[in-house]
C-alpha positions as CSV (number, residue, x, y, z in Angstrom):
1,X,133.2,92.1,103.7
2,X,131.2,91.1,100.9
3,X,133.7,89.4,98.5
4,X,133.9,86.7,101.6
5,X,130.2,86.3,101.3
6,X,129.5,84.1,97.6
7,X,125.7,85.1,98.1
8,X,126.8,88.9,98.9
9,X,128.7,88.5,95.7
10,X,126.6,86.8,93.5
11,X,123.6,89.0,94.0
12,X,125.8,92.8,93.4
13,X,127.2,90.8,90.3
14,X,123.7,90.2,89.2
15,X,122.8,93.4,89.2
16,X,125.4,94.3,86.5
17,X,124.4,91.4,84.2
18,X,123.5,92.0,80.4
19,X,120.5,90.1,81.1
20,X,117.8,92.0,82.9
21,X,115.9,88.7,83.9
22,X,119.1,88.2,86.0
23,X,118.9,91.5,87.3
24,X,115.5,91.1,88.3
25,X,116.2,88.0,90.0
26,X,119.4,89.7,92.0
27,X,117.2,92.6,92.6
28,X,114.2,90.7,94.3
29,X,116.7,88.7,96.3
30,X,118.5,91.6,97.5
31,X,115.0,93.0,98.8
32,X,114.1,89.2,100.2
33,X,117.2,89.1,102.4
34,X,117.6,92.9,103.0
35,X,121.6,93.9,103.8
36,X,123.3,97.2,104.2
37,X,125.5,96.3,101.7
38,X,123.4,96.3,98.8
39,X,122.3,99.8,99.2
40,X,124.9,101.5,97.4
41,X,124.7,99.2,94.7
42,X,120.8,99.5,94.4
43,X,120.8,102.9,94.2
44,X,124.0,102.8,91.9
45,X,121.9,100.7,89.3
46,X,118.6,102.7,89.9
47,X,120.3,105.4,88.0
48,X,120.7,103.5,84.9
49,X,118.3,100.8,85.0
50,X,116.9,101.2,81.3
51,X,114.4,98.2,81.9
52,X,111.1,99.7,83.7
53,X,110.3,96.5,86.2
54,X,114.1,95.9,86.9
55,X,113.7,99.9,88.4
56,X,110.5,99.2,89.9
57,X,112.3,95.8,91.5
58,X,114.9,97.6,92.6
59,X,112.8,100.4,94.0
60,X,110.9,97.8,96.1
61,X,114.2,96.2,97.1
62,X,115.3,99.5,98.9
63,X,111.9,100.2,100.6
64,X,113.1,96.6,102.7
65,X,116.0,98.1,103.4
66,X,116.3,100.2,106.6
67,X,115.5,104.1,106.3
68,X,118.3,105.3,108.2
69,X,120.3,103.5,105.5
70,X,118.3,104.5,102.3
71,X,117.1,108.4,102.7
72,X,120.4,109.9,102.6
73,X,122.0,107.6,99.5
74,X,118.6,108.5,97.7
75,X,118.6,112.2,98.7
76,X,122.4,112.6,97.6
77,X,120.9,111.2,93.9
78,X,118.6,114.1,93.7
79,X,121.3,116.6,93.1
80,X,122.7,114.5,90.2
81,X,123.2,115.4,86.9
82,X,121.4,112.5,85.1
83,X,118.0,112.9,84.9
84,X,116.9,109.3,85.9
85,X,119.2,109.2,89.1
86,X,117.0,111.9,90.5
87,X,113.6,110.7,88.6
88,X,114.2,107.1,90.9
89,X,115.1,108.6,93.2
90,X,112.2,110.7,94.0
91,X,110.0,107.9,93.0
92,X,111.7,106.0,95.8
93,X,111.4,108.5,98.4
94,X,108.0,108.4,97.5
95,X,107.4,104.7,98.8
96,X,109.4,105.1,101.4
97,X,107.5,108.0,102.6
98,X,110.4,108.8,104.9
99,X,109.2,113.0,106.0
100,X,112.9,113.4,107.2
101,X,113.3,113.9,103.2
102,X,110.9,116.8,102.7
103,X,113.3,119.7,102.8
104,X,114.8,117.8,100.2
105,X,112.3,118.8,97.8
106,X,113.2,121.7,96.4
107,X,111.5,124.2,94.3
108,X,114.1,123.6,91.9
109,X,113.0,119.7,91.7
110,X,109.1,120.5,91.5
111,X,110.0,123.0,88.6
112,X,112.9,120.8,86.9
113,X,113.0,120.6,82.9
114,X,113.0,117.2,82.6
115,X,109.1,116.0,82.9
116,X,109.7,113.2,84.3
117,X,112.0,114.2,87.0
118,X,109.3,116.8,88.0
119,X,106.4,114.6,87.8
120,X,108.3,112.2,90.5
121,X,109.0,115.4,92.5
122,X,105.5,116.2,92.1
123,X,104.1,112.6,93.3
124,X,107.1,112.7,96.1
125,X,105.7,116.3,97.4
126,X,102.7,115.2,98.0
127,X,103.5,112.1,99.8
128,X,106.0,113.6,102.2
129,X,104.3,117.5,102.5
130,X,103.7,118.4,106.1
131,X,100.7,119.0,107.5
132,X,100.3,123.1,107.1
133,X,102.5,123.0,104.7
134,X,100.1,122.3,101.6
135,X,99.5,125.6,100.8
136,X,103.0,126.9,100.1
137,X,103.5,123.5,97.8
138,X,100.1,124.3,95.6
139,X,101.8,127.6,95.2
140,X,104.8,126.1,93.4
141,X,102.8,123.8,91.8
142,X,100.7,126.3,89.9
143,X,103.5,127.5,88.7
144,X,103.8,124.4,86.0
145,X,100.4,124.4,85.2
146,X,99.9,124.3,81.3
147,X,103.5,122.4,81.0
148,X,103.6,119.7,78.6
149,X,101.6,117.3,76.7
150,X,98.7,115.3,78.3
151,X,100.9,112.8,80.8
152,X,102.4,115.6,82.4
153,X,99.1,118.1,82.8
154,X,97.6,114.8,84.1
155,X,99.8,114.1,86.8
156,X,100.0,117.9,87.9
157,X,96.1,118.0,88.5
158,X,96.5,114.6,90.3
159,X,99.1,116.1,92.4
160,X,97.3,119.0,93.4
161,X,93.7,117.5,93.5
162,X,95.7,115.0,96.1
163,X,96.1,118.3,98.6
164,X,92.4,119.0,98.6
165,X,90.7,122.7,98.7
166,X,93.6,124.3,99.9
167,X,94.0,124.3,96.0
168,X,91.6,126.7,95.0
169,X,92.7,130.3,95.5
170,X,95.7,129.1,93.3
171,X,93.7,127.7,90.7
172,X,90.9,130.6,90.6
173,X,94.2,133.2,90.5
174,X,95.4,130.6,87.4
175,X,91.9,131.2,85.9
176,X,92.8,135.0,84.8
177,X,96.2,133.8,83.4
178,X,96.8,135.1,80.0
179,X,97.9,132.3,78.9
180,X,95.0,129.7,77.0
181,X,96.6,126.5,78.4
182,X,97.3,127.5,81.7
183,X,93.3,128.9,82.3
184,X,92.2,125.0,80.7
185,X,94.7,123.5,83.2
186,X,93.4,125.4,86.4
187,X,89.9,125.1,84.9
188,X,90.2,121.1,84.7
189,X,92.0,120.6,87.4
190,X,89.4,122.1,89.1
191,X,86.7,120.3,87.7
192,X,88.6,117.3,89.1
193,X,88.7,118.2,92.6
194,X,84.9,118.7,92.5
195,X,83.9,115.2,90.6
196,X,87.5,112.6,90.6
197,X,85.7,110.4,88.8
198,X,85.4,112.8,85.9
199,X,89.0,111.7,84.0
200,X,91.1,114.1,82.7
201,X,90.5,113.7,79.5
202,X,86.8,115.1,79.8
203,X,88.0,117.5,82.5
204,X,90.7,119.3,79.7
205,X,88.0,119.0,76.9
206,X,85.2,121.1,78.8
207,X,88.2,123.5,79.9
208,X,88.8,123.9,76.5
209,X,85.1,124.8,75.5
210,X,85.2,127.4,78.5
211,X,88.0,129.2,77.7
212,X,87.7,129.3,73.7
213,X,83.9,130.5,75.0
214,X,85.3,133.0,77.0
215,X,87.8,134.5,74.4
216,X,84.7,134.5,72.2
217,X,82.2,136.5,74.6
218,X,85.6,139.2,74.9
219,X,85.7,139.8,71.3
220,X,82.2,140.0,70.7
């Protein structure tokens, strides 16, 4: 058991220590010497980490960890109620790149409120998306396009410029959306799949000119 173990002991101890130096420390241990043991407690802390290396530490630590042991602790997280159990969670997942979790991700992940829980979902999909299955996942991604500020547009248009062409009949059918943002989204994202080197930044700008072009030609 691991209270007869002092370096079992001292490591989940560290992980609950004020200092997140210390935490670090316990977490890149834990990942050095991999034990089943710790994986409850990784995935525990992953859920309330506040520090961002300590999570991305404690991320790398499970990914040593056997995926027999990890995938189902991290797959329970994603039905939690706290948004960062089932933000790490995915992220996790995502490095793992474990396709037993695909059914796992749900529509109701890829289209969750909280941004950041849906970009992981997002970044997880397309890791873990089976092979003729891309088609069905750029349909649900479509669905966000136009959400949020600039982050979250970005990583949408990364997400689906990372499934290739099979992207375009959604994007063209996002392209007569009524809404202004969603036809600069499609239009961008677009753009990106055709030249990655553009940048989203330049991608969204030119979108912009098209569609405020566009509205201009209708009223005219």
């Amino acid at each position: 058991m691991p209270e007869e173990d002092p370096d079992t002991k001292r490591a989940l101890r560290g992980l609950e220590n004020d200092d997140p130096s210390v935490r670090l420390r316990a977490a890149l241990a834990m990942g050095t010497a991999p034990d089943p043991r710790f994986v409850g407690a990784l995935v525990e802390r992953c859920a309330t980490e506040p520090v961002f290396h300590v999570r991305d530490m404690l991320t790398w630590a499970l990914t040593r960890h056997a995926s027999s042991l990890t995938v189902p602790r991290l797959v329970g997280e994603l039905r939690s109620e706290r948004a960062q159990a089932r933000s790490q969670a995915l992220h996790t997942l995502s490095k793992i790149g474990d396709r037993r979790a695909w059914p796992e991700i749900t529509r109701t992940l890829l289209t969750d409120a909280d941004d950041e829980v849906a970009r992981s979902a997002w970044r997880t999909a397309v890791v873990l998306v089976p092979e003729g299955e891309e088609a069905g996942l750029a349909g649900v991604l479509a669905t966000q396009l136009g959400r949020g500020g600039r982050e979250t547009r970005s990583s949408l248009s990364r997400a689906l410029t990372a499934l290739g062409e099979v992207i375009v009949p959604v994007l063209h059918a996002a392209m007569t959306h009524p809404g202004p943002r969603v036809r600069q989204h499609a239009i961008a994202t677009e753009r990106l799949l055709l030249d990655p080197d553009a940048g989203f930044e330049s991608a969204i700008e030119e979108a912009k000119r098209i569609v405020a072009l566009g509205a201009s030609v209708r009223r005219e």
